[in-house]
ZASE-825062 format. One record per residue: residue number from 1; x, y, z of N, C-alpha, C, O in turn. Coordinates in Angstrom, 2 decimals. Example, Ala and Ser with C-alpha at 12.3 -4.5 7.8 and 13.67 -1.06 7.14 Angstrom:
BEGIN
k;nxx;nyy;nzz;caxx;cayy;cazz;cxx;cyy;czz;oxx;oyy;ozz
1;13.19;-5.69;7.80;12.30;-4.50;7.80;13.20;-3.30;7.80;14.24;-3.32;8.46;
2;12.85;-2.25;7.08;13.67;-1.06;7.14;12.90;0.03;7.87;13.41;1.14;8.04;
// end
This chain:
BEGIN
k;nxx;nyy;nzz;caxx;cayy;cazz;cxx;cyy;czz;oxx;oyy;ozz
1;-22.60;-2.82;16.18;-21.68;-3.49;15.28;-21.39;-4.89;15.81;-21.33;-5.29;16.98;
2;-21.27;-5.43;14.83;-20.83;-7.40;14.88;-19.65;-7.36;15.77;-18.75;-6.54;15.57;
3;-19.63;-8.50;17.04;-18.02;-8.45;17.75;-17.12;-9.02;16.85;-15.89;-8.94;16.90;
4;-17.81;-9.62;16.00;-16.43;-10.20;15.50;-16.54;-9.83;13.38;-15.68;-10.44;12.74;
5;-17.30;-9.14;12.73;-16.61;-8.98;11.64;-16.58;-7.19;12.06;-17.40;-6.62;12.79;
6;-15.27;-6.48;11.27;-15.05;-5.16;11.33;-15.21;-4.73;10.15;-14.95;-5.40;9.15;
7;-15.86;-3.02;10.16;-16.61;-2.75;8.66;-15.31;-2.50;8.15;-14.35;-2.15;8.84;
8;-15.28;-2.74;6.56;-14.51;-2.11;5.84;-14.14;-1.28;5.82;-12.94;-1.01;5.82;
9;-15.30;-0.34;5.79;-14.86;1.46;5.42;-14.03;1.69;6.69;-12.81;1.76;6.62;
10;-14.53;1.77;7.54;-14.33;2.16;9.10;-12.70;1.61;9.46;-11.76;2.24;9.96;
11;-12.76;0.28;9.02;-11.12;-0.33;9.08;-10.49;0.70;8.54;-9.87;1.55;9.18;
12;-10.65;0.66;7.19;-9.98;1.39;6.12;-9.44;2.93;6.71;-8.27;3.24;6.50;
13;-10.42;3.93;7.50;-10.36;4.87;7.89;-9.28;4.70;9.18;-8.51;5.64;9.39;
14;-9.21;3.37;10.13;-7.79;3.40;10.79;-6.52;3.27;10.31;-5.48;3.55;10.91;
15;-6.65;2.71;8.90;-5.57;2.14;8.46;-5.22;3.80;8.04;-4.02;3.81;7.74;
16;-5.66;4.86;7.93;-4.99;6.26;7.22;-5.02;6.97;8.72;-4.14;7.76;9.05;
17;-5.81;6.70;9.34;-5.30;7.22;10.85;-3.92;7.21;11.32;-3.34;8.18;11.79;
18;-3.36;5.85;11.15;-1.82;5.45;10.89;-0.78;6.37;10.20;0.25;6.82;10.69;
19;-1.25;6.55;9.03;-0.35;7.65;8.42;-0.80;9.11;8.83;-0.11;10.08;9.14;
20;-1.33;9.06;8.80;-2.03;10.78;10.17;-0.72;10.89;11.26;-0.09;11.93;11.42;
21;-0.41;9.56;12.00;0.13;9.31;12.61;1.62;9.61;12.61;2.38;9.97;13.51;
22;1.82;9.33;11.22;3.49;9.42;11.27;3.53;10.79;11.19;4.43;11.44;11.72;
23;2.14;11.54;10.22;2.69;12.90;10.59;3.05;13.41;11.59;4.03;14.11;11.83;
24;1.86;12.89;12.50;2.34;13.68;14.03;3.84;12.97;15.02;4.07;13.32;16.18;
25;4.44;12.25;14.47;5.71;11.79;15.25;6.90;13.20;15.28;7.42;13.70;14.29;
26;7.07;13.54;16.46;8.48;14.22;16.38;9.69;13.91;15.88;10.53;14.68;15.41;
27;9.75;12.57;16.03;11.11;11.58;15.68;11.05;11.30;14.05;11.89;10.77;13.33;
28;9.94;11.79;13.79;9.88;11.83;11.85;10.06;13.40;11.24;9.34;14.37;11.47;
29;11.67;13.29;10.10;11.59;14.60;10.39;10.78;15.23;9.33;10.02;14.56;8.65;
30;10.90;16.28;9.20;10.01;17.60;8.66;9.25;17.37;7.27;8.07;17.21;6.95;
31;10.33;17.41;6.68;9.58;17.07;5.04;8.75;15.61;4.89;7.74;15.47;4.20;
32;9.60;14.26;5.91;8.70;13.46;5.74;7.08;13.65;6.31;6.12;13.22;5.67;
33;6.95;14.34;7.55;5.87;14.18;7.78;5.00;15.41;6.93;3.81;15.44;7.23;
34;5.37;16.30;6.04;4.16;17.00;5.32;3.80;16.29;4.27;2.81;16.51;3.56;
35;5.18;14.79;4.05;4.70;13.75;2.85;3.69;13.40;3.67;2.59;13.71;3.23;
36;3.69;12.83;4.77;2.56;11.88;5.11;1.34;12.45;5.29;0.25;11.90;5.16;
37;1.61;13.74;5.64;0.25;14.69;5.77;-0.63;14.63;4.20;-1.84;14.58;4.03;
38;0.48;14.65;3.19;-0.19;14.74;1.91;-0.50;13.25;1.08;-1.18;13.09;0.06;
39;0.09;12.45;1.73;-0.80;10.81;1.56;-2.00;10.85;2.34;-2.98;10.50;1.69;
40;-2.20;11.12;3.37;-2.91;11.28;4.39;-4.41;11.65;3.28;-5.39;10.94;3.06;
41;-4.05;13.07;2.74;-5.35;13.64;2.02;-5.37;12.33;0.94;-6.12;11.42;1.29;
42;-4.81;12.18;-0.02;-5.10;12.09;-1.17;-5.28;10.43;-0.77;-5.62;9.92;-1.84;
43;-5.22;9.46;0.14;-5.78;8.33;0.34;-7.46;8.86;0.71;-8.42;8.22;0.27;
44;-7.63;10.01;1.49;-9.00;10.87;1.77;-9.57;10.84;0.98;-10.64;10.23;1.03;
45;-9.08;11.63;-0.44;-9.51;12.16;-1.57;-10.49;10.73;-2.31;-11.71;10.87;-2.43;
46;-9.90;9.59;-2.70;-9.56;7.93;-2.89;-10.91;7.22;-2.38;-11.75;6.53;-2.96;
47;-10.78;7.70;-0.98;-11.71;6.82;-0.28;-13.19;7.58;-0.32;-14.26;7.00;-0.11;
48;-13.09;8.54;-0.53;-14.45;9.59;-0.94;-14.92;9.36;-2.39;-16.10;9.41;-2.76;
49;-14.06;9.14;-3.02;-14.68;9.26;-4.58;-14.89;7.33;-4.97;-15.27;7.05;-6.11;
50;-14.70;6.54;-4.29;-14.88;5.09;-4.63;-15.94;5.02;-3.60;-17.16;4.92;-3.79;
51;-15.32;5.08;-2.52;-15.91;3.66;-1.05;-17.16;4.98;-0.73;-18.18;4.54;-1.25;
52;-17.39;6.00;-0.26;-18.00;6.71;0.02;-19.26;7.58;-1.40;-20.25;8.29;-1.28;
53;-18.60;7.08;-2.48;-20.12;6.96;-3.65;-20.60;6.11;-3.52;-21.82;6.15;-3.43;
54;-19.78;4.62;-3.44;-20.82;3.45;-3.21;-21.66;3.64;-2.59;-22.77;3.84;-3.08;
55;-21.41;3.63;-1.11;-22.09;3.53;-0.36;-23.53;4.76;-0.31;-24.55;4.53;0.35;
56;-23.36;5.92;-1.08;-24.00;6.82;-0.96;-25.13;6.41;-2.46;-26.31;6.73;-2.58;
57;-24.37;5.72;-3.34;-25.41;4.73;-4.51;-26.03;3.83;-3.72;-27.20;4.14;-3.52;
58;-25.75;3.03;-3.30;-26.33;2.38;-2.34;-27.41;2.35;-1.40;-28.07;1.36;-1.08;
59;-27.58;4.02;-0.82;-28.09;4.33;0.02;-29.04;4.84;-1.04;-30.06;4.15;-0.91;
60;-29.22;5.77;-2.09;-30.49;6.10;-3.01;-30.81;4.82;-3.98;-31.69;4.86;-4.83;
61;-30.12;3.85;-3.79;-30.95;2.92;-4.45;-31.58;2.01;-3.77;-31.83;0.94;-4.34;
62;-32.00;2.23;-2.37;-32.67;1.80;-1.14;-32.31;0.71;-0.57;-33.12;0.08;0.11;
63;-31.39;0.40;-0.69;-30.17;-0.42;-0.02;-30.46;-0.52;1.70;-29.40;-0.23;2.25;
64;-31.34;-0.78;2.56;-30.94;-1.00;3.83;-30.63;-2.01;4.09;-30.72;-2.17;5.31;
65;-30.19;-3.09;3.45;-29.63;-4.50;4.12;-28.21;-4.41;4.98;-27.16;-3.97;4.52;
66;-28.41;-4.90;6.32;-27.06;-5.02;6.85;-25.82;-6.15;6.09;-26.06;-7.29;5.68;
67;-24.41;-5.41;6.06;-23.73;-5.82;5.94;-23.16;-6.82;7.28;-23.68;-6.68;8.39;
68;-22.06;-7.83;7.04;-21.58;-8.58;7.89;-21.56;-8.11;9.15;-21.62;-8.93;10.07;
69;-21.48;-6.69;9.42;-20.74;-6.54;10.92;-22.21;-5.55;11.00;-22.24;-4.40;11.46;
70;-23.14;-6.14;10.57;-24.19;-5.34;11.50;-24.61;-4.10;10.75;-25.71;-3.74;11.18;
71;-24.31;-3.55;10.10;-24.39;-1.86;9.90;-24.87;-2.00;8.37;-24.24;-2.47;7.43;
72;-26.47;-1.31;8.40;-26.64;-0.62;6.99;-25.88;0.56;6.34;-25.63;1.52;7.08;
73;-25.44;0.61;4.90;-24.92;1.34;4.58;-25.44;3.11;4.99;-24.85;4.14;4.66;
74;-26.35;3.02;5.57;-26.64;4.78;5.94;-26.08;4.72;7.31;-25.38;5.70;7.56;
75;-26.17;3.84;8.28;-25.27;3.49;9.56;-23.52;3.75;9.09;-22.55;4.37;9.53;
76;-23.79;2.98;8.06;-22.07;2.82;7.89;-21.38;4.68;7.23;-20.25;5.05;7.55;
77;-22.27;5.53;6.38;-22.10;6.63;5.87;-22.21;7.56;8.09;-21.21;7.68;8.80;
78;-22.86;7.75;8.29;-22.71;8.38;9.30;-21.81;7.98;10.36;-21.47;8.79;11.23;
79;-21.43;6.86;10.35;-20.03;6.37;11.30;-18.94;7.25;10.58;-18.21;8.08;11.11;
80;-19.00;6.79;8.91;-17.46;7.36;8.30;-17.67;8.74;8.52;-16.68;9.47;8.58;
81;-18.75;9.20;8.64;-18.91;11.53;8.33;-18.05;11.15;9.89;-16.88;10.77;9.85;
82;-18.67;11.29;10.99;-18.13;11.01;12.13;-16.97;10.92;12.54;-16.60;11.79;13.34;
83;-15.98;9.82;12.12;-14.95;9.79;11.64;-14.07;10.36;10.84;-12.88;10.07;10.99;
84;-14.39;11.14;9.99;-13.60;11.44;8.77;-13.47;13.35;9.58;-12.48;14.05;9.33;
85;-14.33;13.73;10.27;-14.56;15.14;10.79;-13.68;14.83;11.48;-12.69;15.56;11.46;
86;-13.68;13.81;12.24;-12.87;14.23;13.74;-11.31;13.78;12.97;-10.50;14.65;13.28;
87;-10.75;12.88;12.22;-9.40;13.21;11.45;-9.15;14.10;10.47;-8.03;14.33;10.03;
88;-10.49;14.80;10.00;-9.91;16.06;8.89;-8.80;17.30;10.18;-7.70;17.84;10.10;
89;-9.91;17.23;11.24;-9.77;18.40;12.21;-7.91;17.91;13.14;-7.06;18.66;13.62;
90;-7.96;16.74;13.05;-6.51;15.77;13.61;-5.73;16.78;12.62;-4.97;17.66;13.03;
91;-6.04;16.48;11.11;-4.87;16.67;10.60;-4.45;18.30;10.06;-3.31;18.66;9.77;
92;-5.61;19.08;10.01;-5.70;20.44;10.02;-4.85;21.38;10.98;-4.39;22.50;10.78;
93;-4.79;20.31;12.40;-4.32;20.85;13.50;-2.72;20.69;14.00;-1.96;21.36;14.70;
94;-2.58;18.84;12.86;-0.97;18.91;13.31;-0.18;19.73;11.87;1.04;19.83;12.02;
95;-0.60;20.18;10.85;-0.14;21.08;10.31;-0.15;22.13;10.57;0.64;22.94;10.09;
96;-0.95;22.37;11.30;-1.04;24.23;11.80;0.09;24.26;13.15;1.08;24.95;13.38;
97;-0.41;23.44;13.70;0.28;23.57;15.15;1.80;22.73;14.99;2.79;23.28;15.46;
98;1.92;21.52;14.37;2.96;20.39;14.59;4.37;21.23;13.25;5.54;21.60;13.36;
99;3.38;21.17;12.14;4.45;21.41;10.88;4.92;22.76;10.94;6.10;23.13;10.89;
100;3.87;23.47;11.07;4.39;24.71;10.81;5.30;25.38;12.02;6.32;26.05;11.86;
101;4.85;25.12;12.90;6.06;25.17;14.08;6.94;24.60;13.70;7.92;25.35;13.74;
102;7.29;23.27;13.18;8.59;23.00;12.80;8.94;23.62;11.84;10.16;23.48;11.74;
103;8.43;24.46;10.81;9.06;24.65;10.10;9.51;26.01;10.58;10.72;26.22;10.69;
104;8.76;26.81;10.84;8.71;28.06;11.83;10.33;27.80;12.29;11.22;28.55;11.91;
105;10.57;26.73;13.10;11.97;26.65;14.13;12.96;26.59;12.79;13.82;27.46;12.63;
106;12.82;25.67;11.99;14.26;25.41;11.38;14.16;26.27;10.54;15.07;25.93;9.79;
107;13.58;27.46;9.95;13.68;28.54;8.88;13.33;27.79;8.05;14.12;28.20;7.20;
108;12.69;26.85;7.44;12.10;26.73;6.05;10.99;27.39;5.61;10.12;27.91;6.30;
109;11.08;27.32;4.24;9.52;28.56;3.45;9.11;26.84;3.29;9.65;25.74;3.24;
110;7.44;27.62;3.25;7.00;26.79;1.99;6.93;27.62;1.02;6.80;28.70;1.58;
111;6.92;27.87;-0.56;6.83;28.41;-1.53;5.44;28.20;-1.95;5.09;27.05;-2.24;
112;4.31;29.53;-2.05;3.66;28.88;-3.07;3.72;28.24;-4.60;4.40;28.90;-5.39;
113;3.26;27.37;-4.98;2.95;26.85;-6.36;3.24;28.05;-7.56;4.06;28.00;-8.48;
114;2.61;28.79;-7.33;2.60;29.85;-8.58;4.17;30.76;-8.79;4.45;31.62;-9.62;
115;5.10;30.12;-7.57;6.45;31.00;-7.85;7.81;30.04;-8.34;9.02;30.22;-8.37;
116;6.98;29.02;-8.66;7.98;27.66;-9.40;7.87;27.46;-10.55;6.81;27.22;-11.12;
117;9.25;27.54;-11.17;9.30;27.69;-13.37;8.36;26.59;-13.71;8.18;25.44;-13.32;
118;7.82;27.40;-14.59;7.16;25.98;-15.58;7.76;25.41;-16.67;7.22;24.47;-17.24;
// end
């Protein structure tokens, strides 16, 4: 990679690392961080169905030209898989281990979906 331009996607993927982040703060309390856990996905969700088709159009329409910072888009798709595994597994883990222990301590349910009036 270029020292001096940074890929998009790859930026993009720290910038939700960040909110990954607030989930995992102790000093953030409970309900906010299962909000951030659930921005967390659905910026995921966002960046898979735009930035990660491009690039995957891109890649079957034989696209190997490097972008600014060095990286063909099939470079740049296997950096983000790379990335995106090792924060799915981040955030899988501070809900299992971080949330639900908290919630575990202070007695809150979560309710499933299907037991709320329509």
């Amino acid at each position: 990679m270029s020292d001096r331009m940074i890929n998009r996607e790859l930026s993009w993927l720290d910038f939700n690392r960040r909110v990954l982040e607030e989930a995992q703060d102790p000093t953030v309390p409970l309900l906010e961080r299962v909000k951030f856990l659930s921005i967390f996905s659905s910026n995921l969700d966002e960046f898979f169905m735009v930035r990660v088709a491009d690039l995957k159009q891109r890649i079957w329409a034989g696209d190997q030209s490097a972008a600014a910072d060095g990286l063909s888009p099939a470079q740049t798709l296997a950096a983000v898989s790379e990335r995106v595994q090792s924060l799915v597994l981040e955030q899988h883990r501070t809900f299992l281990e971080d949330v639900q222990r908290g919630r575990n301590a202070s007695r809150r349910r979560f309710l499933p979906v299907e037991s709320f009036d329509r």
